[in-house]
C-alpha positions in Angstrom: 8.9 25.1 13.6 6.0 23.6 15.4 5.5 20.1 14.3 2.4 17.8 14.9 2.7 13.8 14.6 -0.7 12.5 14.2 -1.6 9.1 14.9 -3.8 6.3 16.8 -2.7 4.6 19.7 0.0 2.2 19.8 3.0 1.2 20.9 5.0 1.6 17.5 3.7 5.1 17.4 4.5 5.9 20.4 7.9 5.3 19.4 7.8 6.4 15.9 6.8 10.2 17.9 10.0 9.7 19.9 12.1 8.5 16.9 10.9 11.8 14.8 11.8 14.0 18.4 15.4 12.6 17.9 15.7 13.2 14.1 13.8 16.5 14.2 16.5 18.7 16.6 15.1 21.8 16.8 11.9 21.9 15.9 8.7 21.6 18.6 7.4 18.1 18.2 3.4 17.3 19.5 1.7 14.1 19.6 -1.4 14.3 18.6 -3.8 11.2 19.2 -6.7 10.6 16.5 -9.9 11.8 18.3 -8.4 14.3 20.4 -8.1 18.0 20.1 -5.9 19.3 18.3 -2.5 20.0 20.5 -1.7 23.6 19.2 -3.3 26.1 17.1 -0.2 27.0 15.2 1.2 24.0 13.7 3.1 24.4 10.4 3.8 21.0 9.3 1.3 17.8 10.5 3.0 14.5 9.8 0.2 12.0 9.1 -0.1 7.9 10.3 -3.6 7.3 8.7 -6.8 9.2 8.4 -6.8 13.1 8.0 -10.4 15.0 7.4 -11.4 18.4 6.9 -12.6 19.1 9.9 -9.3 18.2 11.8 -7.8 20.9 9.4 -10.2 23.5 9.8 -8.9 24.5 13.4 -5.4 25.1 12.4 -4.7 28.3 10.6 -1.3 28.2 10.5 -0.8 24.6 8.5 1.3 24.2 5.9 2.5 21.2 5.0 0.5 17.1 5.7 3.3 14.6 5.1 2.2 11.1 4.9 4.4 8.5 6.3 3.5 6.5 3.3 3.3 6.1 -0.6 -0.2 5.9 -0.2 -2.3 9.1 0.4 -5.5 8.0 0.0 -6.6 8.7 3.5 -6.2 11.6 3.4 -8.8 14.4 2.3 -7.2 16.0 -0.7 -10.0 18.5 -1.2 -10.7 19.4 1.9 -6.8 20.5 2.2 -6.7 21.7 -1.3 -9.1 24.3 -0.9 -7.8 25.1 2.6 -5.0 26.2 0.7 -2.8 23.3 2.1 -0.3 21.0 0.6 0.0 17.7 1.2 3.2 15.6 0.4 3.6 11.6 0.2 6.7 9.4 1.3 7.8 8.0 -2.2 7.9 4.2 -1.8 11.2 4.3 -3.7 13.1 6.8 -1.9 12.1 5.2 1.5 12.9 1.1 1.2 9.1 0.9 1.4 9.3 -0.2 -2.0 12.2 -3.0 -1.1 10.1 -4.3 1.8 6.8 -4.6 -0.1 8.2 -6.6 -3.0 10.0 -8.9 -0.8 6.6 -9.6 0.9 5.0 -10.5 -2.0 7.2 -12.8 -2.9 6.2 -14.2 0.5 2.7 -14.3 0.0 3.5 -15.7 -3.7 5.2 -18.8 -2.5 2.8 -19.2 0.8 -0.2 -19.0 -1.6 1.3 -21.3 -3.8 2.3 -24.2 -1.8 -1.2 -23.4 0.6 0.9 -22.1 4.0 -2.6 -20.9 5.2 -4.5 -24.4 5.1 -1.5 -26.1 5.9 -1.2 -23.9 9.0 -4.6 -24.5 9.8 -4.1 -28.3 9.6 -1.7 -28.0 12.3 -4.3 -27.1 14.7 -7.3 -29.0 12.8 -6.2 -32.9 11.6 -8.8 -33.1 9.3 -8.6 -30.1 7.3 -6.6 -31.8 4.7 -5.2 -29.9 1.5 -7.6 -29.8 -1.1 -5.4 -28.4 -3.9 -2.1 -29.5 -5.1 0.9 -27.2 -4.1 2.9 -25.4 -6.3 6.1 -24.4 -7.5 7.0 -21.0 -9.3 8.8 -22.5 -11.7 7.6 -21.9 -15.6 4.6 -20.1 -14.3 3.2 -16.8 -15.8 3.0 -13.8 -13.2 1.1 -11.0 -14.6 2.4 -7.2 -12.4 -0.3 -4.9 -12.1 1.4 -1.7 -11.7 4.7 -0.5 -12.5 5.6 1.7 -10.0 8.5 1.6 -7.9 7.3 -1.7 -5.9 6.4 -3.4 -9.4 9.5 -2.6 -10.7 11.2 -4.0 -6.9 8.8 -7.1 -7.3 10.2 -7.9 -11.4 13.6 -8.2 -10.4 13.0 -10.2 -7.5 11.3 -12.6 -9.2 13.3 -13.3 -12.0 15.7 -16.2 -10.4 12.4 -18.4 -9.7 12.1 -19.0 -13.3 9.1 -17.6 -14.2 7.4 -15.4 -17.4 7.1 -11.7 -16.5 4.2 -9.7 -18.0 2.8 -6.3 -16.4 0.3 -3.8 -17.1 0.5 -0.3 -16.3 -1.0 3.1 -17.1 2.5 4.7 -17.7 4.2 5.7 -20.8 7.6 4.2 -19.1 9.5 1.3 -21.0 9.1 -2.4 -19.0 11.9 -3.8 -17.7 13.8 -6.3 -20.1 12.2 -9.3 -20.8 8.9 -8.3 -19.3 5.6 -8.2 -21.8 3.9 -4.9 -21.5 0.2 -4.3 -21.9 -1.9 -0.7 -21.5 -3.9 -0.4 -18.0 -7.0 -0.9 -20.4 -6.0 -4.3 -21.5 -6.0 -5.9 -18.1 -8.3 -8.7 -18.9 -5.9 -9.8 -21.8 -3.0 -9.6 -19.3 -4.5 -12.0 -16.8 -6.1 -14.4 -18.8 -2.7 -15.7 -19.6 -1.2 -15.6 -16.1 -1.2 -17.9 -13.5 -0.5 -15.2 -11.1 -1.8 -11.8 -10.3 0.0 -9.5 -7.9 -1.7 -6.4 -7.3 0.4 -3.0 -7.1 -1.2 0.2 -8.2 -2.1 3.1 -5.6 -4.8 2.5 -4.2 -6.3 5.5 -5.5 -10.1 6.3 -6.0 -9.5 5.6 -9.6 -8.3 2.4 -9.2 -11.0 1.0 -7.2 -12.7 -2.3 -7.6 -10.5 -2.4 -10.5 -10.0 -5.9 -10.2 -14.1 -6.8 -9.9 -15.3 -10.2 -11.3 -14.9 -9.7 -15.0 -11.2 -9.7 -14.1 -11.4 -13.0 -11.9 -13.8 -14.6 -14.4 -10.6 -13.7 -17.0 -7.7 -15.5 -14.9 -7.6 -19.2 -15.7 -8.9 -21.5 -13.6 -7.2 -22.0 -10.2 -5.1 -19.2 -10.5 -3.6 -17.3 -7.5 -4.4 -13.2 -6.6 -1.9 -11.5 -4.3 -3.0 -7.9 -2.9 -0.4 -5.4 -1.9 -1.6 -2.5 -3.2 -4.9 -1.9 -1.2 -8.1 -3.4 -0.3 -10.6 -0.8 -2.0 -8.8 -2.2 -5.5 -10.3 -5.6 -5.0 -14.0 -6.2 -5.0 -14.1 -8.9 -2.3 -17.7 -10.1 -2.8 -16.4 -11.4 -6.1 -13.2 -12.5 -4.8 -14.6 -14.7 -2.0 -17.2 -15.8 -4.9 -13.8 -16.6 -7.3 -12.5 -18.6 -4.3 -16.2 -20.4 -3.3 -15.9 -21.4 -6.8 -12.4 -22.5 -7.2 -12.1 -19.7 -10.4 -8.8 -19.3 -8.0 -7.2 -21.4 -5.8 -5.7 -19.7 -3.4 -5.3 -16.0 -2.6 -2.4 -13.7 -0.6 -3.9 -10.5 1.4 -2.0 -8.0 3.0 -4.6 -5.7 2.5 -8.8 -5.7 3.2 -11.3 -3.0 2.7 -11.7 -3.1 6.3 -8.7 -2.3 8.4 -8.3 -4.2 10.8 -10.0 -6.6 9.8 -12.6 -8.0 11.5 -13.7 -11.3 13.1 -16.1 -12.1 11.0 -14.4 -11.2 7.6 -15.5 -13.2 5.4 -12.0 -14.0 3.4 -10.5 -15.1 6.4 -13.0 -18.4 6.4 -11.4 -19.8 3.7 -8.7 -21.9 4.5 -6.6 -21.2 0.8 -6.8 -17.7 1.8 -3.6 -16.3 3.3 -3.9 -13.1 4.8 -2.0 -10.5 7.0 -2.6 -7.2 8.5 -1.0 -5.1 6.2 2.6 -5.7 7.4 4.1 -5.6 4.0 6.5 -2.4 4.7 6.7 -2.6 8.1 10.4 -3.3 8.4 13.4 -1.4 9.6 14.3 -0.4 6.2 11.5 1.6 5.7 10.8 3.1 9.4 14.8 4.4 8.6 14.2 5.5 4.9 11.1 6.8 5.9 12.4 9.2 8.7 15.3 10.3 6.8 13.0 11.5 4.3 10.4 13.5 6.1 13.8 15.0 7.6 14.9 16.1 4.8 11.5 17.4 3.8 11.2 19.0 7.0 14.3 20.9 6.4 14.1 21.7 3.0 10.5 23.6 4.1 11.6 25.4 6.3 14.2 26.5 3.7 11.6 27.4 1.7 12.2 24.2 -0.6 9.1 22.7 -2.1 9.1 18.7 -1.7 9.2 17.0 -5.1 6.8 14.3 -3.4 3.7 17.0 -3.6 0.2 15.7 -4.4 -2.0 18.1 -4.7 -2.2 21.7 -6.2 -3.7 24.3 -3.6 -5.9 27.3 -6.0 -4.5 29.2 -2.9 -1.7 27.8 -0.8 -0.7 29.3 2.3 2.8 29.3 1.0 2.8 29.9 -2.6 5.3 27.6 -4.5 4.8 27.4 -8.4 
């Protein structure tokens, strides 16, 4: 089966392509570089590191199958493949350690928020930048879960030794996990004005965006902490730089902007309680393992004629009909 992997250019693609040629025996593997032409007209299955439009789809007759290399599938056009009779399959966050490695991060960015890693890492270069806020501890503080998918439900039980009241919100019809206060997706301004912390994890969906705008922020109370590792477009950061000018919160952890990669000039990284990273949270060898042994198996079980639970879309006409 004739295989594209496309991506941008770098060196962990580069070896991501050569790590998918050594799990993918048998099949015809092409790189295919973002802005380039596509490398065959006759690609079944196109395995997808970031952006995928219609008009890179048009060419190619004989596609299938997109898999995503990631929970999130918001980059790609769901229409556009949709009515090309396409379908297009994520990589479950659970079933790939993605999940694992993103709640562990924001723990990270939790505690580095908390105790004000960035200005203190910034004081190291400049001596006069002294903290401004005191530094905290976990301990007896409220952390409000936005999201109960698989990396909320990672992020609740790694949280529990530090001490700390759980509540969540989610849009789900699925029981919390013990001991964690549950409130509707609608009631997220009653959620957070009892938390001290925030941690974003919903999809980043188009649904979900600028969900946490300044009403939200103007709900937290005052000087509480926002950590983002869902995605960027879920945060509107006009208010949240505002919320931070302000001191409505002290401090803030990023591993996502609405710009990728972020730029110079970004205004959220001139704030010295601002934490952020380049959205690193589940880049770890757990999940580029999980991750390949999935699309393996999804790889194999298509050409079985095996439709991936992971689906995301519903073609009106798929190329290969599955109910």
């Amino acid at each position: 089966m004739k295989i594209a992997f496309l991506h941008g250019a770098s060196d962990q693609t580069d070896d991501l392509f050569q790590r998918f040629t050594a799990s993918l025996v048998g099949h015809d593997i092409l790189s295919w570089r973002t802005g380039d032409f596509p490398p065959s007209d006759d690609i079944r299955i196109l395995l997808a590191r970031g952006p995928v439009v219609r008009t890179q789809l048009e060419p190619l007759f004989a596609l299938e199958l997109i898999q995503t290399l990631s929970a999130g599938y918001d980059s790609v056009d769901l229409d556009g493949a949709s009515e090309l009779g396409i379908w297009v399959s994520n990589a479950p966050a659970g079933l790939t350690g993605n999940a694992e490695s993103v709640a562990e991060f924001a723990v990270m960015l939790l505690i580095g928020a908390s105790r004000q890693l960035a200005r203190e890492l910034r004081f190291d270069v400049d001596k006069a930048l002294a903290p401004a806020v005191p530094r905290r501890a976990l301990y007896g503080k409220t952390i409000c879960v936005v999201g109960l998918g698989s990396i909320g439900r990672c992020l609740i039980e790694r949280l529990r030794p530090f001490g700390v009241t759980l509540i969540a919100t989610d849009a789900g019809s699925s029981p919390p996990p013990p001991g964690v206060k549950l409130y509707p997706a609608e009631k997220l301004h009653q959620a957070v004005s009892t938390a001290d912390y925030a941690v974003i994890c919903v999809p980043g969906s188009a649904a979900n965006g600028n969900l946490i705008d300044g009403s939200v922020l103007d709900a937290m109370p005052r000087g509480a902490i926002l950590v983002n590792v869902a995605r960027g477009n879920v945060v509107d950061e006009v208010a949240l730089a505002a919320a931070l000018r302000s001191g409505r919160l002290s401090a803030v952890g990023l591993d996502v902007l609405r710009t990728e990669p972020g730029r110079s000039n970004e205004p959220l990284l001139s704030f010295p309680q601002a934490l952020v990273t380049p959205h690193i949270a589940g880049d770890t060898d757990l999940t580029q393992h999980g991750t390949l042994a999935y699309i393996a198996a999804v790889v194999e079980g298509w050409g079985a004629g095996r439709k991936p639970a992971s689906i995301v879309n519903q073609p009106l006409h798929p190329r290969i009909p599955y109910p």
